[in-house]
C-alpha positions in Angstrom: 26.6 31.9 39.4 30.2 30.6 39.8 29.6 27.3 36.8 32.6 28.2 34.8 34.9 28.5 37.6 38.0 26.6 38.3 37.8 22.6 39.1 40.1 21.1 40.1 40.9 17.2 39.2 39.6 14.3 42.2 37.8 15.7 45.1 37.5 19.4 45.1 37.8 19.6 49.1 38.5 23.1 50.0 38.4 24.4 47.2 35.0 23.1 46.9 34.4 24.7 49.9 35.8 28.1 49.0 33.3 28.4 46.3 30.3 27.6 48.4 31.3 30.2 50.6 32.0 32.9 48.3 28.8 32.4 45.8 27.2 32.8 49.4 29.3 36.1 50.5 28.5 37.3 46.7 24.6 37.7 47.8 25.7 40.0 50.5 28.4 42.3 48.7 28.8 43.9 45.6 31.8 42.7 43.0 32.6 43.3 39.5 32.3 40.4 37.6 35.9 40.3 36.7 37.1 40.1 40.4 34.7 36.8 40.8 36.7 35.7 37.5 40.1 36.2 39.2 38.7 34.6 42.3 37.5 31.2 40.7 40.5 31.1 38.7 43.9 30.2 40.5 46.4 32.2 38.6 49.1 29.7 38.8 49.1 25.5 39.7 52.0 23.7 39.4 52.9 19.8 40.6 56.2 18.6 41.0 57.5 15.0 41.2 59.9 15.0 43.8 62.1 11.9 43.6 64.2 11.7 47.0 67.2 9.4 47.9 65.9 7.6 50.9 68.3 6.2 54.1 68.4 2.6 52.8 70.0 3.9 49.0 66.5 3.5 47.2 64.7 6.6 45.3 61.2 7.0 46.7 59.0 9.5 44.3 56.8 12.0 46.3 53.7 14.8 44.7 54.1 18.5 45.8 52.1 21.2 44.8 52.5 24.5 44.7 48.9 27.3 43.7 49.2 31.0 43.3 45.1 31.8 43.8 45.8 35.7 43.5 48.4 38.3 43.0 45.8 41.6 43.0 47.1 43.0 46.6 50.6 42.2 46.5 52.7 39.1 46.2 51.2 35.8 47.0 52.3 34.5 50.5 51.2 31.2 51.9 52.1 28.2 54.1 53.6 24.4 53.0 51.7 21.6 54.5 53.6 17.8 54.6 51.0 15.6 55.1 49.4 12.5 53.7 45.8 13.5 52.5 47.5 16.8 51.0 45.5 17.0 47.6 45.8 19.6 44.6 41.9 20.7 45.4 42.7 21.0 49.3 46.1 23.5 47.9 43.9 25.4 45.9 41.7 25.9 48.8 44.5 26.8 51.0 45.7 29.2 48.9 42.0 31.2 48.5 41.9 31.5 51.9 45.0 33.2 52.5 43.9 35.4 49.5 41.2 36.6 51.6 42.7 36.4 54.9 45.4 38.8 53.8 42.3 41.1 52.3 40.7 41.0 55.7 43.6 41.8 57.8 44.5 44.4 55.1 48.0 43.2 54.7 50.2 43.8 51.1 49.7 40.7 50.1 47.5 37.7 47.8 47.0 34.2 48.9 48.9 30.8 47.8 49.5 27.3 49.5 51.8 24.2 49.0 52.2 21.3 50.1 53.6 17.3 49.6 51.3 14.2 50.4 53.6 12.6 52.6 53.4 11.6 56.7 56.7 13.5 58.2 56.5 11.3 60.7 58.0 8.5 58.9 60.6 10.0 57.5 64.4 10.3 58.9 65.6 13.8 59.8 67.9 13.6 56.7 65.0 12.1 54.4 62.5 14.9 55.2 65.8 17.5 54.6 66.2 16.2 51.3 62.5 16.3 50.7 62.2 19.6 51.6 65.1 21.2 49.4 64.3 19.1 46.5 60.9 20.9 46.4 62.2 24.1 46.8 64.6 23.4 43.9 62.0 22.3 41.5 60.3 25.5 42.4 62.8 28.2 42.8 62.1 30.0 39.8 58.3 31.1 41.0 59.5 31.9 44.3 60.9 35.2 46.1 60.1 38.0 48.1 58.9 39.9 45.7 56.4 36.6 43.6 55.3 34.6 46.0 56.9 34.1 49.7 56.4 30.1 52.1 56.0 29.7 55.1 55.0 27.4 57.7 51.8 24.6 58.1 51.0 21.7 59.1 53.9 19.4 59.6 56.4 21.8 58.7 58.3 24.0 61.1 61.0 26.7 61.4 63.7 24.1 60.8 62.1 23.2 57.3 61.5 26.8 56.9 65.5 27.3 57.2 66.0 24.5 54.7 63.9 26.2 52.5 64.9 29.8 52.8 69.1 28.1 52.2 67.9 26.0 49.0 66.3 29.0 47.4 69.5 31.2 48.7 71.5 28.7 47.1 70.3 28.4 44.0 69.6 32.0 43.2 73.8 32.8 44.4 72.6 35.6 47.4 71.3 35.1 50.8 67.3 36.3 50.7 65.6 35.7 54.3 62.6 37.5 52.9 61.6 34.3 50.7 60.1 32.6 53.4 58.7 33.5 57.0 58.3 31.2 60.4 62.0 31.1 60.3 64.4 30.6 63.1 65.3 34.0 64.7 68.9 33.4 63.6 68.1 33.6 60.2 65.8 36.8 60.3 62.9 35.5 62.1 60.2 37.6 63.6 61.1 37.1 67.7 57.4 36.9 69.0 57.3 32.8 69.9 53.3 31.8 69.7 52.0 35.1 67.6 49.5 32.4 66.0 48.1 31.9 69.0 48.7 35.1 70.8 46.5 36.8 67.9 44.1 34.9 68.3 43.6 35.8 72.1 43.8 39.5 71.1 40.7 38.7 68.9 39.1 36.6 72.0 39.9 39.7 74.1 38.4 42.4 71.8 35.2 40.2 71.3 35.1 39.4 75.2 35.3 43.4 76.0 32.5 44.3 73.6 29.8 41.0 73.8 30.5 41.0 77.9 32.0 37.2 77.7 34.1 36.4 80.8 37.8 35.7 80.5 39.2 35.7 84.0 38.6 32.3 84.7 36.8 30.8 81.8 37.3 27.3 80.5 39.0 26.9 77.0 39.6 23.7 75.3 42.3 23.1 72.0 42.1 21.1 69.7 45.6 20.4 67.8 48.9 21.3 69.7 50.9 22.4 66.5 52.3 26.1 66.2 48.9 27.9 66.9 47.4 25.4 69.3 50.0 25.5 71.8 50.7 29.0 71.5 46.6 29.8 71.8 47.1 27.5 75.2 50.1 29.2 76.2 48.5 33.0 75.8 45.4 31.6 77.5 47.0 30.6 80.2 49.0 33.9 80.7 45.7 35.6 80.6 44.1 34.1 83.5 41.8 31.6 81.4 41.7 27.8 82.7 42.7 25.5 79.7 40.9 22.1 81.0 41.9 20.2 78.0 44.3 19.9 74.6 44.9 17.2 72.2 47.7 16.1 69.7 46.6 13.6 66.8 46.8 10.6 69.1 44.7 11.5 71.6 44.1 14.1 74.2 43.9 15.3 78.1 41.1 16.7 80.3 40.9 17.8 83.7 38.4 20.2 84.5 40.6 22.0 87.0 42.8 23.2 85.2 46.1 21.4 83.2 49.9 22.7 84.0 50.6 23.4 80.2 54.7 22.2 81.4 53.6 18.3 82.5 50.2 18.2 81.3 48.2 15.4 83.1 44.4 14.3 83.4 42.0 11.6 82.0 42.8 11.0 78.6 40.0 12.0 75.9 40.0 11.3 72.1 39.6 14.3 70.2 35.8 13.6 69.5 35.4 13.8 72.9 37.5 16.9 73.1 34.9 18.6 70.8 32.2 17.8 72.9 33.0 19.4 76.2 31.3 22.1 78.7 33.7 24.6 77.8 33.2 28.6 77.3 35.4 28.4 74.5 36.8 25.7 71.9 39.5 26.5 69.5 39.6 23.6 66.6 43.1 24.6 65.5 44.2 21.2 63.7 43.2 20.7 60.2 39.8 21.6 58.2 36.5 19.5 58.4 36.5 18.7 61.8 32.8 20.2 63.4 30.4 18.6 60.7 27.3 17.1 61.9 28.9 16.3 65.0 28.2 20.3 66.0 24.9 18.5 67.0 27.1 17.7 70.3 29.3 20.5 70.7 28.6 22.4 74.2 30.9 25.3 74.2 29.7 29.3 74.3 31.7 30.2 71.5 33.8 28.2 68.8 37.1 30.2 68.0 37.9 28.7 64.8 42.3 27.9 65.1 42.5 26.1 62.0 41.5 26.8 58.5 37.9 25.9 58.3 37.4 23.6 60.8 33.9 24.1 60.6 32.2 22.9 58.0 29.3 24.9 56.3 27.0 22.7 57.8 28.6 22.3 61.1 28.2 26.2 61.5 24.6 26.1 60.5 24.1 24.1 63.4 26.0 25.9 65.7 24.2 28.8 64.7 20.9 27.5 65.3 21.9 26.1 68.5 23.1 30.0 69.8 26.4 29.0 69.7 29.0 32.1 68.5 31.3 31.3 65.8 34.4 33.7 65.6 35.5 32.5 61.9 38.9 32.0 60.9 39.4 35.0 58.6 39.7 36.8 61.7 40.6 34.5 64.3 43.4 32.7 63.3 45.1 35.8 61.5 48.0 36.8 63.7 50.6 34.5 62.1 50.0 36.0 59.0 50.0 39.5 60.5 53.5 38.1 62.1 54.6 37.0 58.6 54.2 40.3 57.3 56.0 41.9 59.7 59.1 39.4 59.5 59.0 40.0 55.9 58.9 43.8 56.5 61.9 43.2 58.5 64.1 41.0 56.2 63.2 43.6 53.6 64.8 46.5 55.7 67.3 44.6 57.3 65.8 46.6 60.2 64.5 44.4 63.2 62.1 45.0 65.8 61.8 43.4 69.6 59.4 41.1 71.1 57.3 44.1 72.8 57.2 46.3 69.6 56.3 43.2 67.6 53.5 42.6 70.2 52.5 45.9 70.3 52.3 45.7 66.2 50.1 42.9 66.6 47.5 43.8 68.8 47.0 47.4 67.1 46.4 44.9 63.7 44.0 42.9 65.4 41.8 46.0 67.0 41.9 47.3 63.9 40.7 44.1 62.2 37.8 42.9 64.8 36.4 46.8 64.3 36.2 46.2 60.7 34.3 42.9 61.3 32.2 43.9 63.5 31.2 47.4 61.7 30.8 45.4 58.4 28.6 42.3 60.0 26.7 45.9 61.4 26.1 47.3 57.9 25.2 43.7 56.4 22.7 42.8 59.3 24.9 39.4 59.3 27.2 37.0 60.7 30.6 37.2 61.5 31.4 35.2 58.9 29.9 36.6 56.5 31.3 39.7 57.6 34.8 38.9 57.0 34.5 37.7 53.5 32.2 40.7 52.3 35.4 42.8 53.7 38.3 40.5 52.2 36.0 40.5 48.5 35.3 43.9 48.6 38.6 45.0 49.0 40.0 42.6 46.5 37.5 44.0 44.3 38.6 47.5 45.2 42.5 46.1 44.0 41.0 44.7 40.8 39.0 47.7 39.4 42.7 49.9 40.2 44.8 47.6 37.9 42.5 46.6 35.7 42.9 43.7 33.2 46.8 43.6 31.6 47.5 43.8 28.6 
């Protein structure tokens, strides 16, 4: 069904991924063959060579990439990853799923994704500056808040998203804040610290009230203790759940009693182990990949999926037939992105909101969201999953057959 779409060159990794899922989803849910054609068709891919002045006087040349999947719904609005196995099919991917992610939450917006194979780690402060606003200059004339808007992933922050908003603001001669989201409050920032992770224990919360699942007390294990791990911990925590263990990349901690989230201390675990603990819930919120054929071993109630596609297609088919619940990251992991929007909404307007009507914002998104979810996976006689990307498709169908082909 999908043979002529897009391939990308070297391993198609997400991507790859993307299209396995939606030739799936397109056996559940109606859409005009056009929409599939936008769909498998990034409308925009563009790598840079980045050459950067290092500390010692040398020039050290770095790849960033920078995919548009979809502009149907509104400008295209995605995150910028630094790290070293950062490839032009994983971007692709990255970029589809915010496409749809945007659909599901209903959010004004289409999907894209950059990033720059390189480890931030070993860069100096001032190196990964000048790294960061080169890309931003190569790049400057595809970007605004009106084209397509960055913001934050893995092994970028709020400092690089400052670095990036100034660059662009530089360059185009006026201050525009609305360019890029995950900012520092100071520059326009949305003030809700941990939405990522606060979203997704809205969505835990809605699905605990209607399947009966305890909270008060249940056991929750995260993997990954970037933006949305720690702020998934955090919420947890606040909620009365017992987080029993996290992990970084190097490792992780486990005590089943409980861990103080300030000076967290127990036996240390690797992040396989991790994975396979007696846990009511386990939110994989690192990178993609990560439940495979491992899911063999995984013992928690229900996988709350952090991280873009942590689970692989065959991880989840095992999970599935094991009776293990899969709350997919369409739905889960959508509260940045509904934070996003509203920090754009804000820079737009120059009009800002406070923590509590931000919160508030939030969790009447996410209600909203789960209900659709759930009525669709009702309708389709299906998974959650398979719910989610029905409800992104059809609606980005819906977007397609309004504006119709130009010119």
């Amino acid at each position: 069904m999908l043979r002529d779409a897009y391939r990308p060159p070297g391993e198609a990794g997400l991507w790859g991924q993307f299209l396995a899922h939606l030739e799936q989803t397109l056996r559940a849910c109606q859409a005009h063959p056009s929409t599939v054609e936008y769909l498998t068709h990034p409308r925009r891919i563009v790598t840079v060579s980045l050459p950067v002045k290092m500390d010692d006087g040398s020039v050290r040349f770095f790849t960033g990439y920078r995919v548009v999947h979809n502009i149907t719904r509104g400008p295209s609005l995605g995150g910028v990853r630094y790290h070293p196995q950062v490839t032009l099919g994983q971007t692709a991917g990255l970029a589809a799923w915010m496409t749809l992610k945007a659909a599901v939450h209903n959010l004004p917006y289409s999907g894209s994704a950059g990033g720059i194979a390189v480890d931030p780690k070993l860069l100096s402060r001032r190196e990964l500056e000048r790294l960061s606003r080169r890309y931003v200059s190569e790049l400057t004339n595809l970007l605004g808040p009106d084209l397509d808007i960055l913001s934050s992933d893995v092994g970028t922050d709020d400092q690089v998203m400052a670095w990036f908003m100034d660059t662009y603001s530089m360059n185009v001669g006026e201050t525009v804040p609305g360019v890029v989201t995950d900012k520092p409050v100071a520059l326009g920032g949305a003030e809700l610290p941990g939405a990522a992770g606060e979203g997704l224990l809205l969505v835990l919360e809605e699905f605990a009230h209607r399947r009966g699942w305890p909270l008060e007390g249940a056991t929750l294990a995260v993997q990954g203790w970037g933006r949305v791990g720690r702020g998934v911990a955090q919420a947890a925590q606040a909620r009365g759940l017992k987080v029993v263990a996290l992990s970084t990349s190097r490792g992780g901690l486990y005590d089943p009693k409980g861990l103080d989230l300030d000076e967290p201390k127990g036996q240390v675990i690797s992040n396989e182990e991790l994975l396979r603990l007696p846990v009511d819930y386990l939110v994989p919120a690192a990178i993609e990949g990560i439940i495979d054929a491992n899911a063999t071993e995984v013992q928690a109630r229900v996988v709350v999926e952090g991280a873009n596609a942590p689970v692989t297609p065959l991880g989840e088919r095992i999970l599935r037939s094991r009776g293990i619940e899969v709350i997919p990251d369409l739905l889960a992991n959508g509260g940045g992105l509904v934070l996003s929007y509203l920090e754009w909404v804000q820079d737009l307007n120059m009009l800002f909101w406070e923590p509590p009507e931000l919160k508030e914002q939030l969790r009447s998104s996410v209600v909203q969201t789960v209900a659709a979810v759930i009525a669709k996976a009702e309708a389709l006689g299906s998974d959650l999953r398979t719910a989610t990307w029905a409800l992104a498709v059809e609606r980005i169908n819906e977007g397609t057959r309004l504006r119709g082909v130009y010119p």
